[in-house]
C-alpha positions in Angstrom: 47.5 -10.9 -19.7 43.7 -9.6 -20.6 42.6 -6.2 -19.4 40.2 -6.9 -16.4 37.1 -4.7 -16.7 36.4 -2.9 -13.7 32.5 -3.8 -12.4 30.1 -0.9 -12.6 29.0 -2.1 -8.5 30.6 -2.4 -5.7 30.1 -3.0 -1.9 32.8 -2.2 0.4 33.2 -3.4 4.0 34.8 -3.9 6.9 36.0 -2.5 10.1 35.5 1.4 10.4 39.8 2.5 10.4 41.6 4.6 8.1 42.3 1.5 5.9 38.8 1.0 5.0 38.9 5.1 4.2 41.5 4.3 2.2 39.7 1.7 0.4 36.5 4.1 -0.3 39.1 6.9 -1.4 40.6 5.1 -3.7 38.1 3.9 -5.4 36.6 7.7 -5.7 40.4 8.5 -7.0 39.4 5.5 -9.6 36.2 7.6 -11.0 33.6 5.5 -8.8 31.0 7.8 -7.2 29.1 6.7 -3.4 25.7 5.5 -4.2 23.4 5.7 -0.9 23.9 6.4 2.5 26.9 4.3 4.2 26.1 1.6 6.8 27.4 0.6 10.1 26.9 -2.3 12.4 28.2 -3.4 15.6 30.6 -6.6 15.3 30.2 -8.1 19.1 32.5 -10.6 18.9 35.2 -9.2 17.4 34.2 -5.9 19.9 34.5 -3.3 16.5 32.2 -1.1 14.3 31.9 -2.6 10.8 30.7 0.0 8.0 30.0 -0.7 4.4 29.9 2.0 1.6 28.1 1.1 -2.0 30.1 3.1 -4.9 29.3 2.8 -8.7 31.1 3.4 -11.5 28.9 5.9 -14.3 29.0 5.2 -17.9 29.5 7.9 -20.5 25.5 9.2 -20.3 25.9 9.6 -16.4 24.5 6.1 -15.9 25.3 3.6 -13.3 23.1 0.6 -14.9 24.6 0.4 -18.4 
């Protein structure tokens, strides 16, 4: 099977638990680093805080646009 490459972006979302924690700290375990301030919206219909993070993944000058 082919090596996937790991995208140098990425936008996380969903429901503000430990699993989306989880999700975030993971990918910071993975060398992706959080790029901006995280968001958070209120869901209404499914009565629950949604929050996205934006983490990138640096090249080897320190670069997240390679």
């Amino acid at each position: 099977m082919a090596k996937t490459s790991r995208l140098r972006y990425r936008m996380i979302t969903g429901p503000d638990d430990a699993e989306f924690c989880k999700r975030v700290s993971s990918l910071l375990d993975e060398g992706y680093e959080l790029y901006g301030s995280p968001t958070m919206s209120f869901d209404a219909a499914r009565e629950q805080t949604i929050v996205g993070q934006a983490l990138v993944l640096r090249d080897g000058d320190g670069r997240a646009d390679a």
